[in-house]
N, C-alpha and C positions, 0 to 999 in steps of 0.2 A: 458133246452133250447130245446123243439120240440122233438123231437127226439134223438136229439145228434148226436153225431162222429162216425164213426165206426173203428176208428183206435186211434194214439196215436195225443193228440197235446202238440207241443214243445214251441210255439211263440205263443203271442197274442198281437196287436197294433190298435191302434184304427187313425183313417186316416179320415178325414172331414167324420168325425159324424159317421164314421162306423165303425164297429169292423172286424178287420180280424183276423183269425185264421190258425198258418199254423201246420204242421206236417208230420204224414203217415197215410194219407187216401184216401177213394175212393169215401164217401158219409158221407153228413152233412143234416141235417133234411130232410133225405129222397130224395134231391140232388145229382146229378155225380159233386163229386168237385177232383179236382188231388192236395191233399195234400195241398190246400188252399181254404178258404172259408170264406164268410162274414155274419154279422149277423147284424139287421138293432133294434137292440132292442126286436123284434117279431119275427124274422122267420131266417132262413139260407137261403140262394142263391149262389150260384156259382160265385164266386170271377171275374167271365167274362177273364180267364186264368185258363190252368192246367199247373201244373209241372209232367213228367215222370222218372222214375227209379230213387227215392229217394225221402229224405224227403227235407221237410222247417226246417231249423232250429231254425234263427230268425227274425226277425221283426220291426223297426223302422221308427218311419217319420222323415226327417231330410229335410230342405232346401223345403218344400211343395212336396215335393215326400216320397213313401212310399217305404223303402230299403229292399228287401224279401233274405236272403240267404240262399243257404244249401248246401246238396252233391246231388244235382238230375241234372239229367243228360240232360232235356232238359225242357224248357215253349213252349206250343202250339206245340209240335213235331219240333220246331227247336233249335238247342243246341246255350244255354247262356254260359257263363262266370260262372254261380253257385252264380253272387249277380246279381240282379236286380232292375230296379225301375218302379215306377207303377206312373204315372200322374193321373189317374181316365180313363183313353182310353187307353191306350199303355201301353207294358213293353217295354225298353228298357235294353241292358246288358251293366254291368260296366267292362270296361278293362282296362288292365293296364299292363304293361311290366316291373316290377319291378326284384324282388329278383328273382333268375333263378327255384328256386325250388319253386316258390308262388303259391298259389292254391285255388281259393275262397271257395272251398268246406274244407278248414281248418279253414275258419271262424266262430267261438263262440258265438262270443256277439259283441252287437253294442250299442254305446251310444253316447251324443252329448256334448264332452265338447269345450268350448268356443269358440261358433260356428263352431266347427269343428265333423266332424262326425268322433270318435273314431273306430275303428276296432282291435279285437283280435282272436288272429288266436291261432290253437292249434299247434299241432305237424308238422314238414317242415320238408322233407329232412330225417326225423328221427335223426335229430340232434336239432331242439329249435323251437322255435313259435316267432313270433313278437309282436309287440303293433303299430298300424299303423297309420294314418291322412290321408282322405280323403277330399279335397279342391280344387272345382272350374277346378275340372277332374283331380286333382294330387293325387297322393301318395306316400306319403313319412313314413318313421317309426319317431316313436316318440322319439327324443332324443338322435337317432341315436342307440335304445336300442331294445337288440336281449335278448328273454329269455331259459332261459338253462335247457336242462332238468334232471330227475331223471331218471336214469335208462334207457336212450335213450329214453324217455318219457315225452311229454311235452303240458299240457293244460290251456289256460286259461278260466276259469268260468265265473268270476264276474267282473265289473267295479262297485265302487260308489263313486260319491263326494261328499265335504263337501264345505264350503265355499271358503276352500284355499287350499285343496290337493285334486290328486284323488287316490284313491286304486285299485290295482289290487288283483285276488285270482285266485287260480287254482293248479295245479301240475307243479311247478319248483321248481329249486334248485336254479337256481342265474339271477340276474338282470344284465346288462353290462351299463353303463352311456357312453360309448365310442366302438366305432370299434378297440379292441385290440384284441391280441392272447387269443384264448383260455387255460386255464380256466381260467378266471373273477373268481375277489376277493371278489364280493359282494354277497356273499349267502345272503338269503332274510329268505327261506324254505316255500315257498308257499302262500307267501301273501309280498305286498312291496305297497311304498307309494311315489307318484310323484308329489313334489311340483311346476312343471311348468320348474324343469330346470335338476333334476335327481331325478335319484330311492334311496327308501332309506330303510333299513329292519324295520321291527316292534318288536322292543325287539330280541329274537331268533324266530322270527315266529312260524309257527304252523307243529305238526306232522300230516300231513297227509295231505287230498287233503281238500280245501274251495270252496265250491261250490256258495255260496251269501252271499251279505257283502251291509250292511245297514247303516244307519248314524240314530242314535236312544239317545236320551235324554244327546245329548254333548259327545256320545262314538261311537266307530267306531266297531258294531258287524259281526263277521265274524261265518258261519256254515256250514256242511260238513259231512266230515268223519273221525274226528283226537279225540287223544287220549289227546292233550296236547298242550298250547298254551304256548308259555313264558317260559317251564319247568313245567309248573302247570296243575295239570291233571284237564280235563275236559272231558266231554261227549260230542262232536259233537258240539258243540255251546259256545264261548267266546266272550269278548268287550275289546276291548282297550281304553285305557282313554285318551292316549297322552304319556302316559311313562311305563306303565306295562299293563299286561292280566290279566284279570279276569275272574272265571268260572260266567257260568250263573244259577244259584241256580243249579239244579244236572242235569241240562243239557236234555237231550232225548237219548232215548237205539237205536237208530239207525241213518241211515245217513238223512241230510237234504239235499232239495236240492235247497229251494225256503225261502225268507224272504219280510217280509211285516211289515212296520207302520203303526198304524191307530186309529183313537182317544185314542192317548198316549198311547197305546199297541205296545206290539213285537210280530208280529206271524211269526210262524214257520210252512214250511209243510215238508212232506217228506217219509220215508218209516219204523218210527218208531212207536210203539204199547206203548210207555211210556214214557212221560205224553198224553193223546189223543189218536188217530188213525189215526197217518198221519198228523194231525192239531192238535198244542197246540198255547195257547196264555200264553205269560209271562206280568205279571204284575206287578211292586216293590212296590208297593206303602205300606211300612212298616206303620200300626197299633199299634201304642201307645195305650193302654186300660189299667185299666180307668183312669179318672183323676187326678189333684193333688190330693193328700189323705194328713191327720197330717201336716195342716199349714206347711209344710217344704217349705223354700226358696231357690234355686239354681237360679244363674245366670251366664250369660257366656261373658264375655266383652276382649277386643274387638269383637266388630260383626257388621261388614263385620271384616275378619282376613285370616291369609296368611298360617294358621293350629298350630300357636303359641296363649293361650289366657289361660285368668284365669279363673278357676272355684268359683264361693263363694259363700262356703256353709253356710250359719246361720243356725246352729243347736247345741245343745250340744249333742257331738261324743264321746265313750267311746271308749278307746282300746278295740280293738278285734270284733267291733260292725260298724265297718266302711259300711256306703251305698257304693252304685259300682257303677261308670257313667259309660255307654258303649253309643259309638258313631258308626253309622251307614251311610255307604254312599249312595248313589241315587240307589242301585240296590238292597238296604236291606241289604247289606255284613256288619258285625260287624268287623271294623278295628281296636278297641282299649278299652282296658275296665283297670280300675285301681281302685283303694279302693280311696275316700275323707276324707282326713282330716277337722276337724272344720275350718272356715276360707277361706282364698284364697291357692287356687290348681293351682301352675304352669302347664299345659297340655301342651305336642306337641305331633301334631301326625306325623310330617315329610312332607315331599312334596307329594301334594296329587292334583288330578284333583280341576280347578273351579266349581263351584256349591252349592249345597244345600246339607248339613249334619243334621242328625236325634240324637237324643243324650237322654236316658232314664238315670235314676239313678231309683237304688233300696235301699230298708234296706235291713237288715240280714234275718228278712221275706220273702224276694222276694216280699213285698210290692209295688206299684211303689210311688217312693216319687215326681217325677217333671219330665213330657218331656220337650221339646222344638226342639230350630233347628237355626243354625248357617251356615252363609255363607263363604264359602274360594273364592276370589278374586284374 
């Protein structure tokens, strides 16, 4: 892009057809930009505003205004608030008298749910961060909910929704659904989940800090810096289904710090050298090869089913000579594999996410005798 940046960028948001870009810098394609700057498809120009002594953090349009925050100390050499909004002519500064210890330069991330402009704040007071609601020049916290930190240590990363909940991620230890004494009983551990009326933890959550958290093929994927989701080790990168974690094949040898869907892919960026260089793409999509072989017949009925259904096998099966079904779910994880008997095969495999399951069977050869694919409803 021309030239480029000559420092770090944090935030990018795109605002009636332009791209802004904020961070810590001084110059954008060869531009005086202060730590904000626009790109028009072709070129860079100077945002028509600088910020002084800090950076942008982030960046969102919300209500036909574009929301710029960070820890900088002043727009145009006179001191804001640390969020501001931009109409295409003016910044104005957003204020607010709220929490005694509030401080817009602790705000994270912005996002817009149900019409409302979300706000997450990091560390306060050195005792928790918030979850906040900006509306119609109020603010108020969400739910009346203060988050707790670890080790006097407390950030939020990420927001993302799904049709009916939103997630938070970052570095806490507990959620509060009320204004009571400290310490709140609702450990979360760095990730929790707000259905519109309270927070609620995700299994045992995650060891370590979640940096971004995506909504990807009906699972809720969270990545970072953790050794372990659920109890279950993983590398830097897990999914939740609805009722347990799952590793994401062997994950990435460093932390993430960014995630992306995009023609039915999951990419990941961040600061590790395995799989990629900073960018890997994960892809499930499990390969059955090759086709039926030896007229063998399996079938799987019910289908649509609730993860109870019968296998039947037409074949004559000799003791000790049994084929093996193994069944696979949407991320390619092998959940269940058993020997078939001649005939009909009672199977369960337990409570298991909605969707789309992959199911091979082999002989004693490691032949493949029949795929197919079965839906849980």
């Amino acid at each position: 892009m021309g030239s480029g940046i000559n420092g770090r960028v944090y935030a990018i948001g795109l605002y009636e057809d332009t791209i802004y870009m904020g961070g810590y810098f001084t110059e954008a394609g060869g531009h005086s930009a202060g730590s904000i700057a626009k790109w028009d498809g072709l070129s860079f120009a100077n945002a028509g505003f600088d910020f002084q002594g800090g950076a942008v953090n982030v960046i969102h349009t919300y209500n036909k205004l574009l929301y710029i925050g960070g820890a900088f100390d002043s727009v145009n050499h006179k001191r804001p608030s640390g969020l501001v909004t931009w109409d295409g002519k003016k910044i104005d500064s957003v204020t607010v008298n709220a929490y005694p210890g509030f401080y817009w330069t602790d705000l994270t991330i912005l996002t817009t749910y149900k019409n409302l402009l979300l706000l997450g704040f990091g560390e306060i007071d050195h005792y928790g961060g918030v979850v906040g609601v900006w509306s119609n020049s109020t603010y108020a916290y969400l739910g009346n909910t203060a988050i707790y930190p670890v080790a006097n240590s407390a950030t939020e990363n990420a927001f993302c929704q799904t049709d009916t909940d939103l997630y938070l991620g970052g570095y806490f230890l507990y959620t509060e659904n009320q204004n009571l004494n400290y310490p709140p009983k609702d450990t979360v551990n760095n990730i929790a989940m707000w259905n519109g009326k309270k927070w609620s933890a995700l299994g045992k959550g995650i060891h370590g800090t979640v940096n971004a958290i995506v909504s990807y093929n009906n699972l809720v994927v969270a990545a970072g810096s953790f050794d372990s989701a659920g109890g279950i080790p993983v590398n830097n990168i897990a999914a939740w289904n609805g009722s347990k974690w799952f590793a994401l094949g062997n994950g990435v040898n460093g932390e993430v710090y960014t995630l992306a869907v995009f023609d039915s892919n999951l990419y990941a960026g961040g600061s590790f050298t395995s799989p990629g260089n900073g960018i890997a793409e994960f892809n499930p999509t499990l390969k059955i090869l090759p086709p039926i072989i030896n007229n063998d017949s399996v079938n799987v009925f019910p289908n649509p089913n609730n993860g109870q259904f019968t296998v039947v096998c037409k074949r004559a099966i000799m003791a000790g000579n049994q084929p093996v079904i193994e069944i696979y779910n949407d991320l390619g994880q092998k959940i269940y594999s058993a020997n078939l008997e001649d005939g009909n095969n009672l199977i369960n495999i337990g409570k298991q996410a909605k969707g789309v399951y992959l199911y091979k069977v082999t002989s004693s050869g490691n032949n493949l005798v029949n795929p197919g694919k079965f839906v849980i409803e």
